[in-house]
GUMAR-361991 format. One record per atom (N, C-alpha, C): residue in three letters; x, y, z. Coordinates in pm, whole numbers, padded with zeros to 5 digits, always signed. Last residue first. Layout:
BEGIN
ALAXYZ ...
END
This chain:
BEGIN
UNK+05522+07601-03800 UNK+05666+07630-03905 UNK+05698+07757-03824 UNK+05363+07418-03576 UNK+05320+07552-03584 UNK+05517+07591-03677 UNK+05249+07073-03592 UNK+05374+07188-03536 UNK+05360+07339-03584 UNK+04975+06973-03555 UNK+05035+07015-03622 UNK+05121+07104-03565 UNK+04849+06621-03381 UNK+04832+06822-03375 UNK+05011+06832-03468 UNK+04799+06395-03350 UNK+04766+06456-03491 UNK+04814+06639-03472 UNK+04919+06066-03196 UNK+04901+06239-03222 UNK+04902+06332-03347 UNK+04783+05873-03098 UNK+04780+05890-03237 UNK+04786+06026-03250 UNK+04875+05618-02862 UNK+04828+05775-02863 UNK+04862+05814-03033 UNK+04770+05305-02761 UNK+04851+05377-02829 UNK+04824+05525-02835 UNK+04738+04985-02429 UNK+04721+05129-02592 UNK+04815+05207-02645 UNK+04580+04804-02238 UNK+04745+04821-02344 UNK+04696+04916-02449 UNK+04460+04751-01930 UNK+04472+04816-02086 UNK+04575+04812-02139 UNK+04260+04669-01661 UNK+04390+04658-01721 UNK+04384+04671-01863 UNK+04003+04697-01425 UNK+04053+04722-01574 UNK+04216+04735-01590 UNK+03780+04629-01268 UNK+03962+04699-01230 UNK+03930+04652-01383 UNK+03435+04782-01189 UNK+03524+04696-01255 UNK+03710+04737-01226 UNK+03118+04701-01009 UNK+03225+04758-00998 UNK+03322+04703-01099 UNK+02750+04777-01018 UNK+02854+04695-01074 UNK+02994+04803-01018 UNK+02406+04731-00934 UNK+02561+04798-00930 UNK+02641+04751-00962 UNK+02097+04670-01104 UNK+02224+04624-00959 UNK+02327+04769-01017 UNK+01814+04537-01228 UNK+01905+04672-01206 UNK+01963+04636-01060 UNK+01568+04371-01438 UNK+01652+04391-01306 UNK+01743+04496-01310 UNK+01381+04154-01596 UNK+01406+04303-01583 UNK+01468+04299-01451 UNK+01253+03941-01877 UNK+01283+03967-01762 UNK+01318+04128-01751 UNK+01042+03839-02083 UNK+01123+03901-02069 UNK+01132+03904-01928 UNK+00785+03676-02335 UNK+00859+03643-02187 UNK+00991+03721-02244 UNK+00708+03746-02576 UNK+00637+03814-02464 UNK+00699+03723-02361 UNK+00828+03654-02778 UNK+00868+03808-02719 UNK+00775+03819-02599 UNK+01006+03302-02690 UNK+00860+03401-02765 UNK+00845+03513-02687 UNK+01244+03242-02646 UNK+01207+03236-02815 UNK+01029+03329-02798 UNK+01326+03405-02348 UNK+01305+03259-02455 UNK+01245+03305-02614 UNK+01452+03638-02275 UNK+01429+03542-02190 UNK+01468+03379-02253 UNK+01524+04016-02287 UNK+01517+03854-02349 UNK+01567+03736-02268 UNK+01468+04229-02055 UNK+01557+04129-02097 UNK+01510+04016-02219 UNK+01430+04551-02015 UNK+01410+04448-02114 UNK+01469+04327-02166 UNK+01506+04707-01797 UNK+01363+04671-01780 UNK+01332+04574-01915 UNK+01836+04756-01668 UNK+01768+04687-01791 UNK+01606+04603-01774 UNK+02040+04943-01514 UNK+01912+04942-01534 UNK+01871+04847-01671 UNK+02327+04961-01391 UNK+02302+04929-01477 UNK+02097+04882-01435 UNK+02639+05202-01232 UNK+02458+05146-01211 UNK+02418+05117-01304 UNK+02911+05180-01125 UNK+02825+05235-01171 UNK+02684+05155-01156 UNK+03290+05213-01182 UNK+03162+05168-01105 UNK+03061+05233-01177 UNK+03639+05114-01209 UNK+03543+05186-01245 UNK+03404+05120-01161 UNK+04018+05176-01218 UNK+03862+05117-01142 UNK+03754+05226-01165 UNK+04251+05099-01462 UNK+04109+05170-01415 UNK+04035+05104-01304 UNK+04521+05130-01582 UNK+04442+05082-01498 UNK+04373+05155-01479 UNK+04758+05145-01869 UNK+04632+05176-01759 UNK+04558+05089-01730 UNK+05082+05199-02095 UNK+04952+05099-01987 UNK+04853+05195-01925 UNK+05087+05307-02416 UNK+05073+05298-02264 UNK+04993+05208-02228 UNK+05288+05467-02659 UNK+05287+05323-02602 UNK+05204+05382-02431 UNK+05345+05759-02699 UNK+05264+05682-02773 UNK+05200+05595-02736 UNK+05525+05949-02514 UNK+05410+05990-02585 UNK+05350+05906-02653 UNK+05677+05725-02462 UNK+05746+05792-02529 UNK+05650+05856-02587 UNK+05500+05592-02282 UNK+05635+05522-02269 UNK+05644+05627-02423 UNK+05294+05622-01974 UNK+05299+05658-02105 UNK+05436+05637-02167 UNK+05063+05504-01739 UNK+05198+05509-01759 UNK+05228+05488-01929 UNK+04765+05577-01568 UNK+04818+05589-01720 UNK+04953+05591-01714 UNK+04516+05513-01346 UNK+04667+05581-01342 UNK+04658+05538-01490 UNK+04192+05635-01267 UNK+04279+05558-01370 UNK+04412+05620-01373 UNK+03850+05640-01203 UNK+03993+05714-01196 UNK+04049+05581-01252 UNK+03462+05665-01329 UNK+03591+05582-01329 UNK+03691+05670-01293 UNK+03151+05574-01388 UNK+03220+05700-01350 UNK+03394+05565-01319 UNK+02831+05536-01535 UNK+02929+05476-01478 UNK+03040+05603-01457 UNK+02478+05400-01611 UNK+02556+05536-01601 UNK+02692+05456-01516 UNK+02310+05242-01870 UNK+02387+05240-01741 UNK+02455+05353-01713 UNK+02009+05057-02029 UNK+02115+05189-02021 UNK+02182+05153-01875 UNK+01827+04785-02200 UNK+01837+04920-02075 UNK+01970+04969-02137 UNK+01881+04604-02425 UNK+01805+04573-02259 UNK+01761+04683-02165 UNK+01923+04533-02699 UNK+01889+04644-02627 UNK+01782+04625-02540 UNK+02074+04177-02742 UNK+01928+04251-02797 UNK+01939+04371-02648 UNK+02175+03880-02921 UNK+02198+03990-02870 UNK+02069+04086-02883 UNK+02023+03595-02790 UNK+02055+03639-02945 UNK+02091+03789-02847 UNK+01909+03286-02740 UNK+02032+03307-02701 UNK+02107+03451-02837 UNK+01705+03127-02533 UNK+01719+03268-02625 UNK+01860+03291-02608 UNK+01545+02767-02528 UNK+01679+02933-02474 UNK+01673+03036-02560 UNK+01251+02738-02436 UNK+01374+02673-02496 UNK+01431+02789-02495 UNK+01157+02602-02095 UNK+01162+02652-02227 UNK+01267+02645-02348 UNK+01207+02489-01865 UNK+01203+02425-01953 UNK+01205+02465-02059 UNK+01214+02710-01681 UNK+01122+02678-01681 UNK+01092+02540-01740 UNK+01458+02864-01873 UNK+01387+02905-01775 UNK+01241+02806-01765 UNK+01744+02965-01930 UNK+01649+02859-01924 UNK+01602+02811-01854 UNK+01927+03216-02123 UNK+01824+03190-02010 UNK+01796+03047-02008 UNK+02183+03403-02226 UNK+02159+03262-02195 UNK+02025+03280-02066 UNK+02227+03751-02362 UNK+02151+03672-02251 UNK+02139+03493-02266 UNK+02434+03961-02415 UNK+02313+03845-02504 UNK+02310+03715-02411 UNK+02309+04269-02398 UNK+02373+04170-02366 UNK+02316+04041-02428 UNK+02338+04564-02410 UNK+02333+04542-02501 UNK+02350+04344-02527 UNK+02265+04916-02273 UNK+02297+04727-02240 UNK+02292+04632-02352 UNK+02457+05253-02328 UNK+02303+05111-02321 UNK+02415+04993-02301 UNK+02563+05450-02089 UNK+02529+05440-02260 UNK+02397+05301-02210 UNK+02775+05769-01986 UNK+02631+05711-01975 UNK+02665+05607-02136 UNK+03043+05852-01805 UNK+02968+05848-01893 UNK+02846+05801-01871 UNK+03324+06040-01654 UNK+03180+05980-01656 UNK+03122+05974-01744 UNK+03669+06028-01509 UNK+03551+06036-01612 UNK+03396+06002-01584 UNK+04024+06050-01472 UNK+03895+06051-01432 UNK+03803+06080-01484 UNK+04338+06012-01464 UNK+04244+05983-01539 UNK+04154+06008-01497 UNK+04702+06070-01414 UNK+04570+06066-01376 UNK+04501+06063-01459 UNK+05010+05931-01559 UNK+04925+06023-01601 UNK+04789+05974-01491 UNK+05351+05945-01602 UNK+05235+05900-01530 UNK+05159+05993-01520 UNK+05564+05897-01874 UNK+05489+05959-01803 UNK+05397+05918-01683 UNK+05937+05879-01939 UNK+05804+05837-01938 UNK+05727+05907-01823 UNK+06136+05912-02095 UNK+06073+05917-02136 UNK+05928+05840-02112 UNK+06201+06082-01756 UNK+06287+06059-01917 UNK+06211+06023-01971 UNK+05960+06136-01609 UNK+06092+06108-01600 UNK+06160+06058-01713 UNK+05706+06317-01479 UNK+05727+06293-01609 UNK+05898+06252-01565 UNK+05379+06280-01302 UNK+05533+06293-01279 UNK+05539+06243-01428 UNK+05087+06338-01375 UNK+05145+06407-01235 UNK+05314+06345-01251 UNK+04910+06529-01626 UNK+05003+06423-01573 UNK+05070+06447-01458 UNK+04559+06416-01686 UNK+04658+06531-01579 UNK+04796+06438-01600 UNK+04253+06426-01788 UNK+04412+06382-01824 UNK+04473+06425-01793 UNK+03897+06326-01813 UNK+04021+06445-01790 UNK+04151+06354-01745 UNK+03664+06279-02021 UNK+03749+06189-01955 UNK+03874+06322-01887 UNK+03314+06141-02097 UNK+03368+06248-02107 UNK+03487+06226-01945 UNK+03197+05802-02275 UNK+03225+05896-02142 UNK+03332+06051-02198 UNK+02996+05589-02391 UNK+03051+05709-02386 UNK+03084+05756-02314 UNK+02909+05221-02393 UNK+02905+05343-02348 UNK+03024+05476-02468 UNK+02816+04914-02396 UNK+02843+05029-02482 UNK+02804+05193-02433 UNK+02820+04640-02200 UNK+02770+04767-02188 UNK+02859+04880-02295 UNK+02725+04349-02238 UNK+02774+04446-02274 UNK+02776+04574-02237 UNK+02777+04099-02093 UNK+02672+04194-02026 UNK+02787+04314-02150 UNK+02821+03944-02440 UNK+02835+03931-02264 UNK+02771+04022-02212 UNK+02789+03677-02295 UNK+02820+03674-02412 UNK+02808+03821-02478 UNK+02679+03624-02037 UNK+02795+03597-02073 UNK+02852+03588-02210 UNK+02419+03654-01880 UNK+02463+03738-01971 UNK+02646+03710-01984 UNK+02226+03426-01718 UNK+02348+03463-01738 UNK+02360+03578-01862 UNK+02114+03152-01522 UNK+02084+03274-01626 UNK+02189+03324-01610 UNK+01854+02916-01508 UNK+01980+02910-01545 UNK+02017+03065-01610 UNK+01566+02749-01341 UNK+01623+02837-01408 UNK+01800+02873-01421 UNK+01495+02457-01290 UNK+01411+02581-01264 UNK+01465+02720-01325 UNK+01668+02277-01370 UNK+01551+02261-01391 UNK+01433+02369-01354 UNK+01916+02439-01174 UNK+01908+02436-01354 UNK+01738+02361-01358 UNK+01771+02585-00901 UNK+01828+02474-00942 UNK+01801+02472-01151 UNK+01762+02783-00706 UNK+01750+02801-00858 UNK+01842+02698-00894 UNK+01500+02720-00439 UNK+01602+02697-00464 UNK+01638+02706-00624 UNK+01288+02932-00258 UNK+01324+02902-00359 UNK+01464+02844-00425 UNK+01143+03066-00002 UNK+01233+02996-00037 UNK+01222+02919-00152 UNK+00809+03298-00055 UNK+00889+03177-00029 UNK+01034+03148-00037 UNK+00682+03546-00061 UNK+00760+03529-00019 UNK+00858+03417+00094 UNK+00459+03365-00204 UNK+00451+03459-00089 UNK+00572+03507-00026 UNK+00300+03213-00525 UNK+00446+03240-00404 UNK+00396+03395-00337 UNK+00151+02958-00630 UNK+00156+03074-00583 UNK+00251+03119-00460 UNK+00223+02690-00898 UNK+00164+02782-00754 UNK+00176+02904-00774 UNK+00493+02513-01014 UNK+00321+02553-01036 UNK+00238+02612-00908 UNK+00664+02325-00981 UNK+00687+02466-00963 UNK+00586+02557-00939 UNK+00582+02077-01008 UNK+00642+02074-00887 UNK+00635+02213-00879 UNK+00530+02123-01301 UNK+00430+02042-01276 UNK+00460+02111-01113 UNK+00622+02324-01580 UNK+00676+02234-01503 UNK+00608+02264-01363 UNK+00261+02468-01669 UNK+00440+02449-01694 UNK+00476+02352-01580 UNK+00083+02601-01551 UNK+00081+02566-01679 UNK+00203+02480-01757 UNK+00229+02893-01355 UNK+00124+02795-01369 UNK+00135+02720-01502 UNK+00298+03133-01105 UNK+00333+03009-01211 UNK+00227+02904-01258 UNK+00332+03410-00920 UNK+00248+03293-00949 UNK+00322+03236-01071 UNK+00500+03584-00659 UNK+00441+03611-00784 UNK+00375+03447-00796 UNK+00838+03551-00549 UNK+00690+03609-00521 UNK+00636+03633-00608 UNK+01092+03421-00330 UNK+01012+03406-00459 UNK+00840+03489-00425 UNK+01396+03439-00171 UNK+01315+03459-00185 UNK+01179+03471-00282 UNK+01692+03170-00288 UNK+01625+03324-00239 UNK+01472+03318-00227 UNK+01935+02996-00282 UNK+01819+02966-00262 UNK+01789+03141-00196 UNK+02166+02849-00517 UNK+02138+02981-00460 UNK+01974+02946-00422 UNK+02196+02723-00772 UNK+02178+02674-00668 UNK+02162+02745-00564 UNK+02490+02933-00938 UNK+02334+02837-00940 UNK+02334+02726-00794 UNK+02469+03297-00952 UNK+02505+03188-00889 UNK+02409+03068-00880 UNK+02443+03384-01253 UNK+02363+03362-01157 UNK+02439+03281-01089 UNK+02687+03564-01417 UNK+02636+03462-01423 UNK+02569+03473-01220 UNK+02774+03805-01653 UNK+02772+03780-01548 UNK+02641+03664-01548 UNK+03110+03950-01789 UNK+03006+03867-01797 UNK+02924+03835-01666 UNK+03146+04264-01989 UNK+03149+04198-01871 UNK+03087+04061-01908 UNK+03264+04513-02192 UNK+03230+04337-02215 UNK+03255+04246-02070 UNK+03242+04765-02281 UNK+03307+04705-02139 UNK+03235+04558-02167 UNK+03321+04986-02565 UNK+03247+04858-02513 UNK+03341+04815-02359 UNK+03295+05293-02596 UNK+03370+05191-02613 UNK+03285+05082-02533 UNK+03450+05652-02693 UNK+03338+05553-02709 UNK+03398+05412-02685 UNK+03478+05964-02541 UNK+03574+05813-02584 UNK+03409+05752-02595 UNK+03712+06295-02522 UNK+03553+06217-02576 UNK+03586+06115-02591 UNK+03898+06459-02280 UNK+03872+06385-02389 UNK+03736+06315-02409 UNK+04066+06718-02148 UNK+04001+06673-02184 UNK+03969+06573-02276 UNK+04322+06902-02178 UNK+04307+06790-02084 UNK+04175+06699-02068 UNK+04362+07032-02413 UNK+04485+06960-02342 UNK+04499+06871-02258 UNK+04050+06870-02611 UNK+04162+07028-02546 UNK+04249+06965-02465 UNK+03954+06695-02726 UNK+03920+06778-02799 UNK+04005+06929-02768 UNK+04108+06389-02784 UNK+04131+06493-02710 UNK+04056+06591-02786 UNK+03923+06118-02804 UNK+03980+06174-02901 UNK+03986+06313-02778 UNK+03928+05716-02828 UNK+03904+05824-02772 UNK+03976+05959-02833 UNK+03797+05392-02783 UNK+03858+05505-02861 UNK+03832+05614-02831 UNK+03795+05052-02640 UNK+03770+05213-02637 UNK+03856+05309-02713 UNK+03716+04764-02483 UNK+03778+04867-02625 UNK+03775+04948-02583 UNK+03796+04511-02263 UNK+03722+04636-02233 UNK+03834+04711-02409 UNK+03650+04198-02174 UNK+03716+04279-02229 UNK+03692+04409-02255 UNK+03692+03861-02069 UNK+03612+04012-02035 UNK+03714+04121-02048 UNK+03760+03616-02356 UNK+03756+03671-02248 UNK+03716+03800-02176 UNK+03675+03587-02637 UNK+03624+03524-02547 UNK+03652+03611-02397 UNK+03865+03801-02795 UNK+03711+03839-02698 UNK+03616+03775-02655 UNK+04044+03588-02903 UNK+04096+03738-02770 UNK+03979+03836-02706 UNK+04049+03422-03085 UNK+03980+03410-02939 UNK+03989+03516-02833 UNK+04207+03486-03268 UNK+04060+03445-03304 UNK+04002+03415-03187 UNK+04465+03561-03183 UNK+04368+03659-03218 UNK+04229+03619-03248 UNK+04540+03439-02846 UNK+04488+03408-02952 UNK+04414+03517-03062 UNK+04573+03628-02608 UNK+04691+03614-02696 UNK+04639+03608-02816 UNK+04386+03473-02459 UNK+04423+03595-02415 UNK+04476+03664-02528 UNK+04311+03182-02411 UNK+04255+03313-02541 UNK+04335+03403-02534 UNK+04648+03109-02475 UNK+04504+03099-02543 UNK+04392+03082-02438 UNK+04800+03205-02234 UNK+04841+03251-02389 UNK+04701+03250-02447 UNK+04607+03221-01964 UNK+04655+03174-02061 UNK+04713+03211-02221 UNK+04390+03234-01711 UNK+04495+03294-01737 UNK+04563+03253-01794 UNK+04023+03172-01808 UNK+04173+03079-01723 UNK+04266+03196-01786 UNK+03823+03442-01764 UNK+03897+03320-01849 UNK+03960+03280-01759 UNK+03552+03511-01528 UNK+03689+03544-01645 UNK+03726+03400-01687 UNK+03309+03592-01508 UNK+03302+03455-01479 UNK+03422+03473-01579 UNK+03096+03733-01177 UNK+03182+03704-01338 UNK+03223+03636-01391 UNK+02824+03696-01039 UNK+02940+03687-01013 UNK+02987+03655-01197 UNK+02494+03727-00806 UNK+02573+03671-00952 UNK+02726+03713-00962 UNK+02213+03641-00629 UNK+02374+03656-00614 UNK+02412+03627-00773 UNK+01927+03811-00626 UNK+01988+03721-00645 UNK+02149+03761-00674 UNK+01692+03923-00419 UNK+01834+03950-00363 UNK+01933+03816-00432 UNK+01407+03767-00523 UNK+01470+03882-00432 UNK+01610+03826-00415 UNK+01245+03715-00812 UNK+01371+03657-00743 UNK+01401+03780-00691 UNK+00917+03689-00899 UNK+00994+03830-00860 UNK+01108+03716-00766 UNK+00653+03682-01208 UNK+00718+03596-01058 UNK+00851+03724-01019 UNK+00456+03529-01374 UNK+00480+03657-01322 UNK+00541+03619-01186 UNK+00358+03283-01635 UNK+00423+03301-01520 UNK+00448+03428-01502 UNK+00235+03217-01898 UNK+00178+03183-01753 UNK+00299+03179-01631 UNK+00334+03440-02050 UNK+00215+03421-02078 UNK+00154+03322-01959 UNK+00590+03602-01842 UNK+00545+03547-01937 UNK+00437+03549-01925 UNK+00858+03793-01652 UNK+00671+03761-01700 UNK+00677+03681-01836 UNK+01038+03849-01359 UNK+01018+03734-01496 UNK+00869+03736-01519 UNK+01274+04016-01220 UNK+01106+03948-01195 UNK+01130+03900-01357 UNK+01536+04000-00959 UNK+01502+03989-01094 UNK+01350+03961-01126 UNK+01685+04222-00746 UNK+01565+04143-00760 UNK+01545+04150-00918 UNK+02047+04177-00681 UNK+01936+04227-00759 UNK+01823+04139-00734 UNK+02375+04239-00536 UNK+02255+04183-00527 UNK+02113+04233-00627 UNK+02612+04380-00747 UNK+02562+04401-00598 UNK+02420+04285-00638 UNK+02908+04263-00877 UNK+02803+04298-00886 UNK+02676+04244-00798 UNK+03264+04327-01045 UNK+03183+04257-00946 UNK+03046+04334-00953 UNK+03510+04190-01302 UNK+03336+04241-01205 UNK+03337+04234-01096 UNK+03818+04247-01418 UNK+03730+04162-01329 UNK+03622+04212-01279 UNK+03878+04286-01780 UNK+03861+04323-01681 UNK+03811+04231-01581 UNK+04135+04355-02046 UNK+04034+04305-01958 UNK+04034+04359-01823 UNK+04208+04590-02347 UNK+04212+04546-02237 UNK+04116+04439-02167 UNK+04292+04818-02585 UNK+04198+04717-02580 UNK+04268+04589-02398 UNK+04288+05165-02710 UNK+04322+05060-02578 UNK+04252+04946-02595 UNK+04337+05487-02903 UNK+04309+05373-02840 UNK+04341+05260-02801 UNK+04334+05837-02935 UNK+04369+05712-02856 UNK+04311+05554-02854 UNK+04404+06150-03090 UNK+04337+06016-03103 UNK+04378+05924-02991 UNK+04469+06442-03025 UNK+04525+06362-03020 UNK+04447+06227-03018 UNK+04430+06717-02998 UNK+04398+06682-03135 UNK+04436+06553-03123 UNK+04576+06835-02740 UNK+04492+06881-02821 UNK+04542+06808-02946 UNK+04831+06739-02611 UNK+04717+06673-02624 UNK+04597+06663-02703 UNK+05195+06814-02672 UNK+05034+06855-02672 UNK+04923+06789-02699 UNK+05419+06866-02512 UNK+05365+06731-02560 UNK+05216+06769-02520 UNK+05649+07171-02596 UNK+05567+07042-02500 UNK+05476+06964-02523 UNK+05974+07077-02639 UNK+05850+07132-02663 UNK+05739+07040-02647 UNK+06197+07240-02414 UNK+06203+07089-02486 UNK+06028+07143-02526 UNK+06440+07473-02431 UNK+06324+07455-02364 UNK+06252+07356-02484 UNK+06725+07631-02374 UNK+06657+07580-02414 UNK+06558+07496-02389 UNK+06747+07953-02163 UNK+06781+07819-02199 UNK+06718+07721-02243 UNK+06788+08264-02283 UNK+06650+08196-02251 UNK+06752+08031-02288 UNK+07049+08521-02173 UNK+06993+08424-02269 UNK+06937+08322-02214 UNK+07120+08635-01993 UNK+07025+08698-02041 UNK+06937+08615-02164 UNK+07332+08491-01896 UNK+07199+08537-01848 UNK+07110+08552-01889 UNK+07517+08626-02072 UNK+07526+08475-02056 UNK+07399+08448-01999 UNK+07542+08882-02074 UNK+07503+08836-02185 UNK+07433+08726-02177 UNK+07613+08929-01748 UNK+07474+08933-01856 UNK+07416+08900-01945 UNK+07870+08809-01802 UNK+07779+08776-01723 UNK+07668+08772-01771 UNK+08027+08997-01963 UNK+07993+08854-02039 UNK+07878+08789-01920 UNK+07974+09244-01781 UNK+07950+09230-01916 UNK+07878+09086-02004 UNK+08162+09130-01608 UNK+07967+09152-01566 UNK+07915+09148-01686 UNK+08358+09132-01707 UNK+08294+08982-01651 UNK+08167+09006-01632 UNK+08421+09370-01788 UNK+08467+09283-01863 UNK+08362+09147-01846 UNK+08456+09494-01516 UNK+08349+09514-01611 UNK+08338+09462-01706 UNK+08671+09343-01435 UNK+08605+09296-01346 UNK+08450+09331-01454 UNK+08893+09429-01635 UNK+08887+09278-01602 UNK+08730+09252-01539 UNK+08895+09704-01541 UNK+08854+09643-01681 UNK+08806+09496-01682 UNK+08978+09742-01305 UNK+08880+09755-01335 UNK+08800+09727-01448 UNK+09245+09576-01327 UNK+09133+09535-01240 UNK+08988+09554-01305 UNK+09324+09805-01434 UNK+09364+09694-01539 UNK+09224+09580-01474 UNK+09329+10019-01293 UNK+09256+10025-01418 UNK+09243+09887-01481 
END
């Protein structure tokens, strides 16, 4: 009997002990949650035919080479607050609308410069203007020597976009996270173009060039729900049929390439969702 007590005794406290739900940490909810990141980045960007019209020139550069053109790696700019968007830089704000979803607006501040001296293909006519250049092209050799042209969006190829973003986390270890990223957006060009072209005199003013569509993955390492790094590689396609050229509106240019970017970020998470009393 004494056994038998002892032993129903233990199943008893067994169950109890069981039966009770072990405490459970509460979980880090996305919904309603603000974000934002300010970061740089490195380009790259596929071959383009650029054409150029003015009042005496209509002309077409096949397959021109251009390339980014980052800072020196340095406290100043990088650091500097009055210089920290000299260099290629990427904002963005963003807002969870559900656990894994998010809406973000934000600038990618590329730059990109003509490789100079580059000798491509030329087609179209010139006339009226610097004296040696003056003709008619057939798909000639062309060398883009600065007395013939100089071009660049380094101030910078803006691109102001929107994207729609999903947020997975794949490992969580004390207080930190690693998080997947993946997205697509669309927005406009917005670049402020260095030209000089011909002899003319430069345009050097910001001005709505075209649109771009772009798509991106991205690891996210999260340091106590707030503090995080990310990386991104991103890509996409940039269309701009309206470039500003020189001081008088009727010379513009127009071209469309591909672009690729790595992105490095530093941000914060601004969680707003309300604990349920």
């Amino acid at each position: 009997m004494k056994f038998k007590t002892i032993f129903y005794s233990f199943l008893l406290i067994s169950s109890f002990a069981f039966s009770q739900e072990p405490p459970v940490k509460e979980p880090y909810h996305q919904k309603g949650k603000f974000f934002v990141y300010f970061g740089w980045n490195r380009a790259w960007f596929t071959t383009s035919d650029i054409h150029f019209n003015g009042a005496n020139y209509d002309f077409t550069l096949n397959n021109v080479v251009a390339k980014d053109r980052p800072s020196h790696l340095a406290a100043d700019p990088y650091l500097n607050p009055s210089r920290f968007t000299i260099p290629q830089y990427n904002f963005r704000v963003g807002y969870f609308f559900n656990e894994h979803w998010s809406i973000t607006i934000g600038d990618d501040h590329m730059k990109y410069v003509m490789k100079q001296n580059q000798t491509v293909k030329i087609n179209g006519g010139i006339s009226d203007t610097v004296a040696h250049y003056e003709g008619l092209y057939s798909n000639e050799d062309i060398t883009l020597s600065k007395d013939f042209l100089q071009f660049e969006h380094t101030d910078g190829l803006n691109y102001i976009n929107t994207d729609i973003r999903r947020f997975d986390n794949l490992i969580t270890y004390k207080r930190f996270k690693l998080n997947a990223t993946e997205g697509f957006g669309f927005g406009v060009l917005v670049p402020r173009t260095n030209t000089t072209l011909l002899s003319k005199e430069r345009y050097d003013q910001f001005h709505l060039s075209g649109y771009g569509l772009g798509a991106l993955v991205g690891l996210n390492l999260t340091y106590n729900n707030w503090l995080f790094l990310q990386t991104e590689l991103k890509g996409g396609y940039i269309n701009m049929p309206d470039i500003r050229t020189t001081n008088n509106k009727a010379d513009n240019a127009s071209q469309h390439f591909f672009f690729t970017q790595f992105n490095f970020e530093l941000g914060a998470n601004i969680n707003l969702h309300k604990k349920s009393k």
